[in-house]
Chimera marker file (.cmm) of the C-alpha trace (Angstrom):
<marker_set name="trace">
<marker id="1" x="25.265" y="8.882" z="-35.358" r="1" g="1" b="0" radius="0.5"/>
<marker id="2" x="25.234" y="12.011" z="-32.827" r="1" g="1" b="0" radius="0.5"/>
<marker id="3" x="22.074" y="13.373" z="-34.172" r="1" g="1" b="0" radius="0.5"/>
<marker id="4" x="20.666" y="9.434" z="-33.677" r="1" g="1" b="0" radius="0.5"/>
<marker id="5" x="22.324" y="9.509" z="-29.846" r="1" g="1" b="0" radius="0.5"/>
<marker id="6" x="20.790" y="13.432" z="-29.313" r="1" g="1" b="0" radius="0.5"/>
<marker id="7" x="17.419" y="12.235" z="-30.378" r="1" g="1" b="0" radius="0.5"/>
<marker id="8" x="17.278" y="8.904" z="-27.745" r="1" g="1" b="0" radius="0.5"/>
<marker id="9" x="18.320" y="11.148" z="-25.366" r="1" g="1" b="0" radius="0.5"/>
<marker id="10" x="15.995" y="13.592" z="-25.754" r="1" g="1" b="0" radius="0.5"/>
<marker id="11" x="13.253" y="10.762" z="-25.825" r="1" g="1" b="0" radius="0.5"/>
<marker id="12" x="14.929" y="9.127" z="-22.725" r="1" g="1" b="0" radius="0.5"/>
<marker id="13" x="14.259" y="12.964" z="-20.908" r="1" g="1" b="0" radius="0.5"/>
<marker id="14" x="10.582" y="12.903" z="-22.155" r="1" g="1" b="0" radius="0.5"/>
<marker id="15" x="10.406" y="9.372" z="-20.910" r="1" g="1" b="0" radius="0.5"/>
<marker id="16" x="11.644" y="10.326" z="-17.278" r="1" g="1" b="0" radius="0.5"/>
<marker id="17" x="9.530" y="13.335" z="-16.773" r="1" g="1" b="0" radius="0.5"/>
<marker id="18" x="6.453" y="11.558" z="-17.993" r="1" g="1" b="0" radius="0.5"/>
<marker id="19" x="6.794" y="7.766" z="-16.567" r="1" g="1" b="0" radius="0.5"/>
<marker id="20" x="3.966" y="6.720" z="-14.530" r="1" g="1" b="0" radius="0.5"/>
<marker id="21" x="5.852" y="4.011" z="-13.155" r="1" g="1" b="0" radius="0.5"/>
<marker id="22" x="8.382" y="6.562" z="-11.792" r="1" g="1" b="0" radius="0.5"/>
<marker id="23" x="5.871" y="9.618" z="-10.650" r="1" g="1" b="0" radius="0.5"/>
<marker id="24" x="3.762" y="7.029" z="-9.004" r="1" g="1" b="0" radius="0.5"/>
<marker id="25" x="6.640" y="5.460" z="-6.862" r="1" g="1" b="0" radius="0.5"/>
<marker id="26" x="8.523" y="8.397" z="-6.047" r="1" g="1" b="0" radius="0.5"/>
<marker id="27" x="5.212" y="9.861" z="-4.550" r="1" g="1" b="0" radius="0.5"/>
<marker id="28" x="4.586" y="6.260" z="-2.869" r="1" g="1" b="0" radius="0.5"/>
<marker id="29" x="7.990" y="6.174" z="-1.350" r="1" g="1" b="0" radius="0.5"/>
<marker id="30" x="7.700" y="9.839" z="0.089" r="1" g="1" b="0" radius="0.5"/>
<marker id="31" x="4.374" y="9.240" z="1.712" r="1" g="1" b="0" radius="0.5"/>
<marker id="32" x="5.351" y="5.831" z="3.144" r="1" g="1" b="0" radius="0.5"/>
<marker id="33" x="8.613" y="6.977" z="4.239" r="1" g="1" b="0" radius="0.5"/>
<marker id="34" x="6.345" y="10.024" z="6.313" r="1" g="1" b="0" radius="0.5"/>
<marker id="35" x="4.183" y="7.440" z="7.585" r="1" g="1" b="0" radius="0.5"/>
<marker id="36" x="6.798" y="5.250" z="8.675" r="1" g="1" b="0" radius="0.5"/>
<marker id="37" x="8.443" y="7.719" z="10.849" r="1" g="1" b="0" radius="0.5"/>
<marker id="38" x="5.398" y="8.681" z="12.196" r="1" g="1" b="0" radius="0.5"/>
<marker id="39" x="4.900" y="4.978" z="13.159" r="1" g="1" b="0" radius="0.5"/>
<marker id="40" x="7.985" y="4.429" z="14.293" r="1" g="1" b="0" radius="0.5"/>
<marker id="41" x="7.125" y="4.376" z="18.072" r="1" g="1" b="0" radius="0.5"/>
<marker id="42" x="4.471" y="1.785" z="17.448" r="1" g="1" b="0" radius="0.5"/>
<marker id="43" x="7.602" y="-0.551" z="15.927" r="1" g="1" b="0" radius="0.5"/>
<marker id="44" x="5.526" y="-1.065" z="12.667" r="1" g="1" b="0" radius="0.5"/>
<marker id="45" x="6.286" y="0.197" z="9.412" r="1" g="1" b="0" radius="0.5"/>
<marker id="46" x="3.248" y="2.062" z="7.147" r="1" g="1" b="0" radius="0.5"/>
<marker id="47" x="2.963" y="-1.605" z="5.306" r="1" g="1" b="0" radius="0.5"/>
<marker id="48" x="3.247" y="-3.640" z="8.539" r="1" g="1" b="0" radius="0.5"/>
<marker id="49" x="-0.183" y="-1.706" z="9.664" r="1" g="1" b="0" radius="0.5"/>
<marker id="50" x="-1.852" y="-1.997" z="6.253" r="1" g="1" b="0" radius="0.5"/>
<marker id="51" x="-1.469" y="-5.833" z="6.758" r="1" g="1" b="0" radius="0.5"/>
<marker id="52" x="-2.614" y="-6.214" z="10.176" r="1" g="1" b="0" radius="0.5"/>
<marker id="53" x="-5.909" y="-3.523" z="9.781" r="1" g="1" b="0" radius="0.5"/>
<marker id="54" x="-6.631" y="-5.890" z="6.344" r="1" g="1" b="0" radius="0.5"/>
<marker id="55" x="-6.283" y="-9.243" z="8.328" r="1" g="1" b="0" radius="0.5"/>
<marker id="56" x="-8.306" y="-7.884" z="11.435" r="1" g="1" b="0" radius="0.5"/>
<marker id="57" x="-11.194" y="-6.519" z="9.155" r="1" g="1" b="0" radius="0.5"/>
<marker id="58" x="-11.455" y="-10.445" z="7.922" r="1" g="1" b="0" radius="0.5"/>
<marker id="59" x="-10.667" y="-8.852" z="4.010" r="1" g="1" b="0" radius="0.5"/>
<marker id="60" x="-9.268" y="-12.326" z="3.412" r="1" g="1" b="0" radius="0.5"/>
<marker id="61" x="-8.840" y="-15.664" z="4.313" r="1" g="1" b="0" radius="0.5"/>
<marker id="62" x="-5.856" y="-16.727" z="2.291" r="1" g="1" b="0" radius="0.5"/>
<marker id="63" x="-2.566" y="-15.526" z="1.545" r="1" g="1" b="0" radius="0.5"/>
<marker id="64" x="-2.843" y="-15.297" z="-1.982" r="1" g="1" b="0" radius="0.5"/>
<marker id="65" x="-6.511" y="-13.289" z="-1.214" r="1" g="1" b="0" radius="0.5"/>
<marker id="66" x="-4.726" y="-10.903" z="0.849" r="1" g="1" b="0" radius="0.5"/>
<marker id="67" x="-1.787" y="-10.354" z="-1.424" r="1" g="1" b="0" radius="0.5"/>
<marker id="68" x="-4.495" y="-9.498" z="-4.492" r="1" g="1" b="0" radius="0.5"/>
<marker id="69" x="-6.355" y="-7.069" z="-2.054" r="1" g="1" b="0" radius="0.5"/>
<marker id="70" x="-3.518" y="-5.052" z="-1.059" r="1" g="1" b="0" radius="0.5"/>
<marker id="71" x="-2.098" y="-5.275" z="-4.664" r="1" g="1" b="0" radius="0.5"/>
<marker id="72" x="0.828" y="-7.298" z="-3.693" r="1" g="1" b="0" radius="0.5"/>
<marker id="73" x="2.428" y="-10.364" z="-5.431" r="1" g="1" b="0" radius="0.5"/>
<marker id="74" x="1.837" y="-14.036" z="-3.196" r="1" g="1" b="0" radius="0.5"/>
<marker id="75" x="6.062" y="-14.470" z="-2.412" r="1" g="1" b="0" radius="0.5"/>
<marker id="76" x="5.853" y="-10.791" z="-0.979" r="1" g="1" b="0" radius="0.5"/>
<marker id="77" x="3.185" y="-11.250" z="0.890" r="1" g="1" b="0" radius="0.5"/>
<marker id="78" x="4.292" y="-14.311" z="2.249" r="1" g="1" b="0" radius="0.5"/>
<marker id="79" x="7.607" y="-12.788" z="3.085" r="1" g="1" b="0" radius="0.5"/>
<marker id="80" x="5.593" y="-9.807" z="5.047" r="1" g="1" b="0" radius="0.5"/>
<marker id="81" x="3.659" y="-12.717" z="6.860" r="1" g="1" b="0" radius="0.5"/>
<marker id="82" x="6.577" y="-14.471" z="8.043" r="1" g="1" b="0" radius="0.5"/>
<marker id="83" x="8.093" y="-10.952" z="9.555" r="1" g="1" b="0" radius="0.5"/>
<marker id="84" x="4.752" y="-10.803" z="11.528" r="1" g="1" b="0" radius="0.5"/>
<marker id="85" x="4.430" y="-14.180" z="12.680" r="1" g="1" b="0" radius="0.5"/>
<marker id="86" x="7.995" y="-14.013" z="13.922" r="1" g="1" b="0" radius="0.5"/>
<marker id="87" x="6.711" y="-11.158" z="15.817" r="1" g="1" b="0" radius="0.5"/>
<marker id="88" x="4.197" y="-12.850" z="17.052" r="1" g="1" b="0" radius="0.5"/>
<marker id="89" x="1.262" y="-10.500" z="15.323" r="1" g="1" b="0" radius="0.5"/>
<marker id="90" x="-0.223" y="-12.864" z="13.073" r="1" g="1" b="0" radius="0.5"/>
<marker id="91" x="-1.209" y="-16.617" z="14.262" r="1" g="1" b="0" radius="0.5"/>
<marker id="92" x="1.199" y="-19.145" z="12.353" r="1" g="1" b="0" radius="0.5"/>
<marker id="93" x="-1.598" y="-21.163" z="11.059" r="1" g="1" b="0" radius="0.5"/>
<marker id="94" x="-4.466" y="-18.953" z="10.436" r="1" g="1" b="0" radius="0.5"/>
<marker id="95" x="-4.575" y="-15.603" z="8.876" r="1" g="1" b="0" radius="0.5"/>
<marker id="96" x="-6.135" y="-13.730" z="11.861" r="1" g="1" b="0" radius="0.5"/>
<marker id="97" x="-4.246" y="-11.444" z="14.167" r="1" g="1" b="0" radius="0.5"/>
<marker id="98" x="-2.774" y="-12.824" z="17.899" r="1" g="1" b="0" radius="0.5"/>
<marker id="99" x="-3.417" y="-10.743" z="20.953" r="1" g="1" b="0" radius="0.5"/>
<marker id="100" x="-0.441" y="-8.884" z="20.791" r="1" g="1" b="0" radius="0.5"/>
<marker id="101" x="-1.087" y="-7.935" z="17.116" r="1" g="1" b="0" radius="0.5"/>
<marker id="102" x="-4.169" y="-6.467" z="18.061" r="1" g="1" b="0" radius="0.5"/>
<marker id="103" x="-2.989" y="-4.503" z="20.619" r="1" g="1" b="0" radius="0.5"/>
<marker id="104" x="0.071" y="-3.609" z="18.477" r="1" g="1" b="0" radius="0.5"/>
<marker id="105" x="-1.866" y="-2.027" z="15.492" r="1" g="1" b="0" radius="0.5"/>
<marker id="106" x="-4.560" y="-0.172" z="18.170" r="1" g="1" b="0" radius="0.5"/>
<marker id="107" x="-0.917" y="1.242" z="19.813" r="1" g="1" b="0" radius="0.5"/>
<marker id="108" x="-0.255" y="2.171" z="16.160" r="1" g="1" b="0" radius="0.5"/>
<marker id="109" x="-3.625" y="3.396" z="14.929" r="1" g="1" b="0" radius="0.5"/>
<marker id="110" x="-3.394" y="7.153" z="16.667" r="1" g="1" b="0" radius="0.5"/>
<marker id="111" x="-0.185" y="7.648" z="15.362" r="1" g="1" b="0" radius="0.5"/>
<marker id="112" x="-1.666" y="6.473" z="11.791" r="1" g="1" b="0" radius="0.5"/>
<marker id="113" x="-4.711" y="9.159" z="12.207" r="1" g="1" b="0" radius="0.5"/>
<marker id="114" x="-2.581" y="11.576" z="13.269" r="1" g="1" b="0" radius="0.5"/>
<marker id="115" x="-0.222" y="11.155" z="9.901" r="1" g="1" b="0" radius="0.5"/>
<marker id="116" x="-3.355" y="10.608" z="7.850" r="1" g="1" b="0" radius="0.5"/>
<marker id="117" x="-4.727" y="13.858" z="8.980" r="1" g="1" b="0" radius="0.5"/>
<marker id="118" x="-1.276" y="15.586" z="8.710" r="1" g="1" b="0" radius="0.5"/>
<marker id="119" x="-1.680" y="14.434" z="5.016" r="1" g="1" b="0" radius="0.5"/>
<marker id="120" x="-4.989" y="15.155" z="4.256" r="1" g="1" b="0" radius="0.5"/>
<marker id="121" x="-4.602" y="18.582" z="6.107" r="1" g="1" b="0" radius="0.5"/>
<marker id="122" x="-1.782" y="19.436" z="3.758" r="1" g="1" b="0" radius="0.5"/>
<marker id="123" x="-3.796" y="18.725" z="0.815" r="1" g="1" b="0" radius="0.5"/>
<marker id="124" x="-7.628" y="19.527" z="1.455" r="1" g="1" b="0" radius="0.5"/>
<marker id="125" x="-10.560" y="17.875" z="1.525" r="1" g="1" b="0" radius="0.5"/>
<marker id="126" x="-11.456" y="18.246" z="-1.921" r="1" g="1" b="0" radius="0.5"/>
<marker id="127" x="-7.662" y="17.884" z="-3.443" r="1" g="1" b="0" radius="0.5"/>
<marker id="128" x="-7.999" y="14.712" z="-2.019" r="1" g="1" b="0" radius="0.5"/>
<marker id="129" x="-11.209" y="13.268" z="-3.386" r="1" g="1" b="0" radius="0.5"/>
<marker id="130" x="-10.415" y="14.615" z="-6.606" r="1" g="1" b="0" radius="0.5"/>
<marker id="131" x="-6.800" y="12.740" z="-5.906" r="1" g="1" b="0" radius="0.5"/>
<marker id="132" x="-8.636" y="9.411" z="-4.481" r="1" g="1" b="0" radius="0.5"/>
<marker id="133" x="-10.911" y="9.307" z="-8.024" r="1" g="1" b="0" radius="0.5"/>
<marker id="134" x="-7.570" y="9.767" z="-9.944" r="1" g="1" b="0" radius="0.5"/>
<marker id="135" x="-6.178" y="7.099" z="-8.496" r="1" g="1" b="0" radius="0.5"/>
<marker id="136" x="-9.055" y="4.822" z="-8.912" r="1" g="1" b="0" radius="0.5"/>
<marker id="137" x="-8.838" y="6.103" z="-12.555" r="1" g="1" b="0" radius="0.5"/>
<marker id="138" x="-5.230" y="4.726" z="-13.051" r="1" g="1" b="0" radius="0.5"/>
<marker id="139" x="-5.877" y="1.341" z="-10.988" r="1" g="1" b="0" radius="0.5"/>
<marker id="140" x="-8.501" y="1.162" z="-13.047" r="1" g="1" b="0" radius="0.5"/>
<marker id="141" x="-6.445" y="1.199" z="-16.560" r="1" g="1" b="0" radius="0.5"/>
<marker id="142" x="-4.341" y="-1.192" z="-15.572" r="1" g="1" b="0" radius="0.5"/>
<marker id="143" x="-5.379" y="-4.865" z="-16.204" r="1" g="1" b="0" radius="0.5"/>
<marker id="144" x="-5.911" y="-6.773" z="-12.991" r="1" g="1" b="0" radius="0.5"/>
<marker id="145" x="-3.903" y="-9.758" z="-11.787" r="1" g="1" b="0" radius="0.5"/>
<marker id="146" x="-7.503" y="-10.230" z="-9.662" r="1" g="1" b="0" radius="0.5"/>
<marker id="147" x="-8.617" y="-13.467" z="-9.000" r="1" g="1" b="0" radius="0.5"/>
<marker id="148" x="-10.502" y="-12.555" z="-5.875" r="1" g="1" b="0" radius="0.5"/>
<marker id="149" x="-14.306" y="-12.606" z="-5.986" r="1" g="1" b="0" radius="0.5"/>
<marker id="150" x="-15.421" y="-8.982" z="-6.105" r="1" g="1" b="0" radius="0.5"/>
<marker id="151" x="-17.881" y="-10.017" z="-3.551" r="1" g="1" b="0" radius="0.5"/>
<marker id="152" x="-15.024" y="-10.827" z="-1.355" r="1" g="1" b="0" radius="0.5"/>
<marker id="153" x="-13.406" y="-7.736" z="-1.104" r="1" g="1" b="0" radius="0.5"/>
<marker id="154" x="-14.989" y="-4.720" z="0.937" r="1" g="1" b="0" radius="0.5"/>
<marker id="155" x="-15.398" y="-1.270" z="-1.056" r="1" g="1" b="0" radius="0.5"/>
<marker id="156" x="-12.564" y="0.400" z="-0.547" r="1" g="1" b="0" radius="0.5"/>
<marker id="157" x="-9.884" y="-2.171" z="0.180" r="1" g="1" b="0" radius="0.5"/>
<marker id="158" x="-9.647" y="-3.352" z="-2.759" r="1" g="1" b="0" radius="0.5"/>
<marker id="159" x="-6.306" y="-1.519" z="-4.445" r="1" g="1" b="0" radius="0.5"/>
<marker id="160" x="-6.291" y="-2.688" z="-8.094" r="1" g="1" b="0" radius="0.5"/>
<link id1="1" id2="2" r="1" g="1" b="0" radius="0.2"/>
<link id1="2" id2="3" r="1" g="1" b="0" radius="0.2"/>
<link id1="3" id2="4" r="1" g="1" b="0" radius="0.2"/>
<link id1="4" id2="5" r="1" g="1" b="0" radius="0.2"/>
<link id1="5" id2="6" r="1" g="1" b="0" radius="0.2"/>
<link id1="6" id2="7" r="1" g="1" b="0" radius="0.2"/>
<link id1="7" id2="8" r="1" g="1" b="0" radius="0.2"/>
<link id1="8" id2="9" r="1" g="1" b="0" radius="0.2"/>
<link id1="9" id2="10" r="1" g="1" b="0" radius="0.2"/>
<link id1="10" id2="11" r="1" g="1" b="0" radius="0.2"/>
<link id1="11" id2="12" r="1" g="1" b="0" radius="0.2"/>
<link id1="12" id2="13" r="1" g="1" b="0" radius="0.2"/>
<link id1="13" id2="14" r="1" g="1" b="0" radius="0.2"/>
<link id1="14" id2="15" r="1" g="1" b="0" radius="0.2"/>
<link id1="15" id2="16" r="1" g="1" b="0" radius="0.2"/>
<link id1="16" id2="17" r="1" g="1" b="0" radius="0.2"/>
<link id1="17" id2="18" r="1" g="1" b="0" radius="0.2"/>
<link id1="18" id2="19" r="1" g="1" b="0" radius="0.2"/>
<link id1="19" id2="20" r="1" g="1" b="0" radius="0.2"/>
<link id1="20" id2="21" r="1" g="1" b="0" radius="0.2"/>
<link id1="21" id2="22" r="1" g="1" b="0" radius="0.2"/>
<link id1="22" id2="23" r="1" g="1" b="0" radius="0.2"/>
<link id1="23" id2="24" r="1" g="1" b="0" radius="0.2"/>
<link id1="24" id2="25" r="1" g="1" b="0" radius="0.2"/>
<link id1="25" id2="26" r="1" g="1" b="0" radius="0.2"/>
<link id1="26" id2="27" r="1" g="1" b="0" radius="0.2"/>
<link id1="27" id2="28" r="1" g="1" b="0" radius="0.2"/>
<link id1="28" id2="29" r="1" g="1" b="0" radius="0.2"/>
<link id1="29" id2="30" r="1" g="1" b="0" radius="0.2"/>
<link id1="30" id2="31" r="1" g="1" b="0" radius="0.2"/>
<link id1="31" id2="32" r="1" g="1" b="0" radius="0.2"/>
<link id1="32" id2="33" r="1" g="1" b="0" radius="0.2"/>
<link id1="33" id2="34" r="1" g="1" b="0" radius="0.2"/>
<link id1="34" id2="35" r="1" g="1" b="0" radius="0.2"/>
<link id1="35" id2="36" r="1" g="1" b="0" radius="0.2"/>
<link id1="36" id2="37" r="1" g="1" b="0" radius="0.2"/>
<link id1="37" id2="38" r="1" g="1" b="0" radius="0.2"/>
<link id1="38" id2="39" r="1" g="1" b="0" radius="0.2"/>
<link id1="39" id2="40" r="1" g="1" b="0" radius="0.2"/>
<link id1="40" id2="41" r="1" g="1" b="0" radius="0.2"/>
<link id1="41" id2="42" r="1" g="1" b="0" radius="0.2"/>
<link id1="42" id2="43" r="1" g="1" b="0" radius="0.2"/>
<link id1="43" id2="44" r="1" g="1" b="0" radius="0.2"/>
<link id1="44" id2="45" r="1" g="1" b="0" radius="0.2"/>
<link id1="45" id2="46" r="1" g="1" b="0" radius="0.2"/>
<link id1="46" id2="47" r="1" g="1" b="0" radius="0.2"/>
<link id1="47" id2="48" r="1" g="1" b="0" radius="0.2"/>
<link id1="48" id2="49" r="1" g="1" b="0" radius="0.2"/>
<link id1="49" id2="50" r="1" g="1" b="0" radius="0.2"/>
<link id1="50" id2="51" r="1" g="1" b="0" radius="0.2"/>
<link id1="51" id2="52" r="1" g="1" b="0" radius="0.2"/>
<link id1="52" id2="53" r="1" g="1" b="0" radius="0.2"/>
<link id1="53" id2="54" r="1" g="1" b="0" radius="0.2"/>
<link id1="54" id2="55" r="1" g="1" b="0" radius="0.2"/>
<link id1="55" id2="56" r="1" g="1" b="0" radius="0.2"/>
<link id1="56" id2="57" r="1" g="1" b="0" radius="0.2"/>
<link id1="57" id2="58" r="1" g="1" b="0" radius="0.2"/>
<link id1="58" id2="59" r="1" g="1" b="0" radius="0.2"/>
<link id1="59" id2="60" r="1" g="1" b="0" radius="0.2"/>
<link id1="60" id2="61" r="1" g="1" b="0" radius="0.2"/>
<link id1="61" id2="62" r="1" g="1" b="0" radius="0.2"/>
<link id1="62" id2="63" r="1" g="1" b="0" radius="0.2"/>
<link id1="63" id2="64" r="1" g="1" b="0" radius="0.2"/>
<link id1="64" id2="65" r="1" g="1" b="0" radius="0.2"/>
<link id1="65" id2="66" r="1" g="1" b="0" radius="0.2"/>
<link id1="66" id2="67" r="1" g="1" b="0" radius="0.2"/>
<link id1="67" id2="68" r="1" g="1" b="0" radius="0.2"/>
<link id1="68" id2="69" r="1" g="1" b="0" radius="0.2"/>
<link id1="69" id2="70" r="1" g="1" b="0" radius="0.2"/>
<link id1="70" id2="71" r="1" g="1" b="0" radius="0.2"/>
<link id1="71" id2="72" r="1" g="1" b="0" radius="0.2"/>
<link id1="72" id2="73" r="1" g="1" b="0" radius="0.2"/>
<link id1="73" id2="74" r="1" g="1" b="0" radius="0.2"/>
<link id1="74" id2="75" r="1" g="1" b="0" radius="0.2"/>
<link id1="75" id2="76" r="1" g="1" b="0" radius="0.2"/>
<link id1="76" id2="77" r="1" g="1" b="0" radius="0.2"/>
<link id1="77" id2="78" r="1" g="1" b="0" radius="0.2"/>
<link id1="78" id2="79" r="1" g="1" b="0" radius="0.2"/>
<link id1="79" id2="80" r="1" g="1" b="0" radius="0.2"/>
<link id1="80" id2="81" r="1" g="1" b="0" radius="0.2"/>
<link id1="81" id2="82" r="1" g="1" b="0" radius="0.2"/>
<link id1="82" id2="83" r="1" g="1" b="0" radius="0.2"/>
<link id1="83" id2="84" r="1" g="1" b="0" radius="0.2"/>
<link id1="84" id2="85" r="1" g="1" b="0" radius="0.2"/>
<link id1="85" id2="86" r="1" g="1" b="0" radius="0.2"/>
<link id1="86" id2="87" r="1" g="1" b="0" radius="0.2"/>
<link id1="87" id2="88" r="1" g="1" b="0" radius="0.2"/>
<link id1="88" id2="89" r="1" g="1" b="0" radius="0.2"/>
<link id1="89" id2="90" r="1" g="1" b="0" radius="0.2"/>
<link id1="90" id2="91" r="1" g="1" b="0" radius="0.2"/>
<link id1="91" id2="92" r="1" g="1" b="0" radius="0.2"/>
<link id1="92" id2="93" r="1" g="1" b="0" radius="0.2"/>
<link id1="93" id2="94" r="1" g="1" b="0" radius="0.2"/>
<link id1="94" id2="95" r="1" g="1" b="0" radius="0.2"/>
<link id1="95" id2="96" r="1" g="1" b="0" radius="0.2"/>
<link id1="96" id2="97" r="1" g="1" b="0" radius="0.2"/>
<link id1="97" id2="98" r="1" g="1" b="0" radius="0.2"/>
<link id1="98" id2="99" r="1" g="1" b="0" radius="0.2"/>
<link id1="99" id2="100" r="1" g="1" b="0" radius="0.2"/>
<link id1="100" id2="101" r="1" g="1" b="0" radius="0.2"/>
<link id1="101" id2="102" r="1" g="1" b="0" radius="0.2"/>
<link id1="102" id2="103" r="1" g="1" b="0" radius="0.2"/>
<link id1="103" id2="104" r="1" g="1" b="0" radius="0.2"/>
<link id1="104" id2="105" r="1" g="1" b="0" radius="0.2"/>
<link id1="105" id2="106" r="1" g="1" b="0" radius="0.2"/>
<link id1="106" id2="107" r="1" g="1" b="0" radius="0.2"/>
<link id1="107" id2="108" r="1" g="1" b="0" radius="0.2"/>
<link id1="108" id2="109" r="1" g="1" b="0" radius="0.2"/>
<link id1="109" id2="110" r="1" g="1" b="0" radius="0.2"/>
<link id1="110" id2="111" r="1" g="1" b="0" radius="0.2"/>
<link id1="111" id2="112" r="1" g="1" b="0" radius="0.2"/>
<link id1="112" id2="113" r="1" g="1" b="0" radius="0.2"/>
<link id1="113" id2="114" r="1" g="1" b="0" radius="0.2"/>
<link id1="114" id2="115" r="1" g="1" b="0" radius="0.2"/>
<link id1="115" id2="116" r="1" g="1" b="0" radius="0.2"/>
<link id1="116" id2="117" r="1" g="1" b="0" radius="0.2"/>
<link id1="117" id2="118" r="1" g="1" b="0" radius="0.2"/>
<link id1="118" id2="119" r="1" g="1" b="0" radius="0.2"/>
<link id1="119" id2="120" r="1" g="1" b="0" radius="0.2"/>
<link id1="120" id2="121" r="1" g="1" b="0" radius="0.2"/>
<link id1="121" id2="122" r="1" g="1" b="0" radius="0.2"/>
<link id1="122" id2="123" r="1" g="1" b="0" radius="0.2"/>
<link id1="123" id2="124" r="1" g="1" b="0" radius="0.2"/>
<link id1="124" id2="125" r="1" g="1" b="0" radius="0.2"/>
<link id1="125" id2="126" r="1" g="1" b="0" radius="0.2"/>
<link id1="126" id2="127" r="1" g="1" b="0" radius="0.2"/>
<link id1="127" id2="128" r="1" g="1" b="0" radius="0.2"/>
<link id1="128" id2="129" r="1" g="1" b="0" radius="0.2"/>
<link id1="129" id2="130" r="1" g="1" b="0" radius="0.2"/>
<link id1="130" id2="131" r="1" g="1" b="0" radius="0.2"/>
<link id1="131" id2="132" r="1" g="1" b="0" radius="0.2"/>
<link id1="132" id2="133" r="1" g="1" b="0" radius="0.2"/>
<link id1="133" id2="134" r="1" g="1" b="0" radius="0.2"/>
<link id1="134" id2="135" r="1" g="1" b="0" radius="0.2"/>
<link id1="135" id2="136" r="1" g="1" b="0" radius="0.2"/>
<link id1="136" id2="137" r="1" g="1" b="0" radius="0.2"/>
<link id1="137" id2="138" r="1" g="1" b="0" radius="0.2"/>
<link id1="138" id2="139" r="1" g="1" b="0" radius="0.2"/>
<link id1="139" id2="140" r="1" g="1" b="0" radius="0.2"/>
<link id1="140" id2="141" r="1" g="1" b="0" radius="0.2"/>
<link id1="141" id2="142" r="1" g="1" b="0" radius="0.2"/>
<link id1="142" id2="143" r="1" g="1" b="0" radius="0.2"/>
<link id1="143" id2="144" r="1" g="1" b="0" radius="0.2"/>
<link id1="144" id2="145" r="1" g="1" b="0" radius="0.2"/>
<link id1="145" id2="146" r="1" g="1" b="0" radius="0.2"/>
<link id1="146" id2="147" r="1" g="1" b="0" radius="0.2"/>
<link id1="147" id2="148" r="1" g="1" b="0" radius="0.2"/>
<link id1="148" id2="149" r="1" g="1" b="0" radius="0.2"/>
<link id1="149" id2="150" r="1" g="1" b="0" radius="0.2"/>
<link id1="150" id2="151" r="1" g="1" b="0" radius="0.2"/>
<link id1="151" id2="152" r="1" g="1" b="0" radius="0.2"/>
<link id1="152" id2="153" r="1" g="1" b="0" radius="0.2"/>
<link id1="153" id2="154" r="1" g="1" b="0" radius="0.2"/>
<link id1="154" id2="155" r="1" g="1" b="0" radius="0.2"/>
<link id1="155" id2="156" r="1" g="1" b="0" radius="0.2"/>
<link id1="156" id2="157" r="1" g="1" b="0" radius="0.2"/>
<link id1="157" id2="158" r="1" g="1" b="0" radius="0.2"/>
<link id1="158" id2="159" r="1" g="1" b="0" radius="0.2"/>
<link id1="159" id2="160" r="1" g="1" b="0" radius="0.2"/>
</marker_set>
């Protein structure tokens, strides 16, 4: 019964080191939590931004359009809408931004570019292409939830 309990936890190990799931998040959370705090005057969070540059590009029209574009599921989405429209960011009826939403994510945008090139400045130009195909590689193998029109989404948006 040890032996069985040393080999499961020797697969658990393998498991741990090797899980895309985990190496994919944990790099996620550390590069949102950097751009967070670099947004953090603007009052927006890394997400917050993401949502308001999709909406203001007109990458969708309805909620469940924007929550396949940014590879989200509809009730998140929805939950992130409501946060914005209390805010007063997003137009309660219409997925468009109001004024104040525009003038929120342009308040937000140099502090995003600055981050962004932080990032990119860290890792090089070509690290990062060869990092942005990778990526595309592993969105790629992973069966899509899509039911927005390819023709819908602009190159580049488009997350799964």
């Amino acid at each position: 019964m040890r032996d069985q309990a040393g080999v499961t936890l020797a697969r658990y190990r393998r498991a741990v080191q090797a899980c895309a799931v985990m190496n994919f998040r944990q790099a996620a959370r550390s590069v949102t939590a950097y751009f967070d705090q670099q947004l953090r005057p603007a009052r927006l969070r890394a997400t917050q931004l993401n949502l308001l540059m999709a909406i203001e590009i007109g990458a969708a029209t309805t909620v469940t359009d924007l929550a396949e574009i940014l590879a989200m599921d509809r009730t998140t989405m929805t939950r992130n809408l409501k946060l914005l429209r209390d805010r007063r960011l997003v137009e309660k009826n219409r997925i468009a931004l109001t004024e104040k939403g525009r003038r929120s994510a342009a308040a937000a945008l140099p502090l995003w570019e600055a981050a962004q090139a932080q990032i990119l400045g860290s890792l090089g130009k070509r690290r990062w292409a060869t990092l942005l195909g990778e990526l595309a590689a592993a969105k790629a193998s992973v069966p899509s939830r899509s039911k927005v029109p390819s023709d819908r989404v602009q190159p580049g948006l488009r997350l799964r």
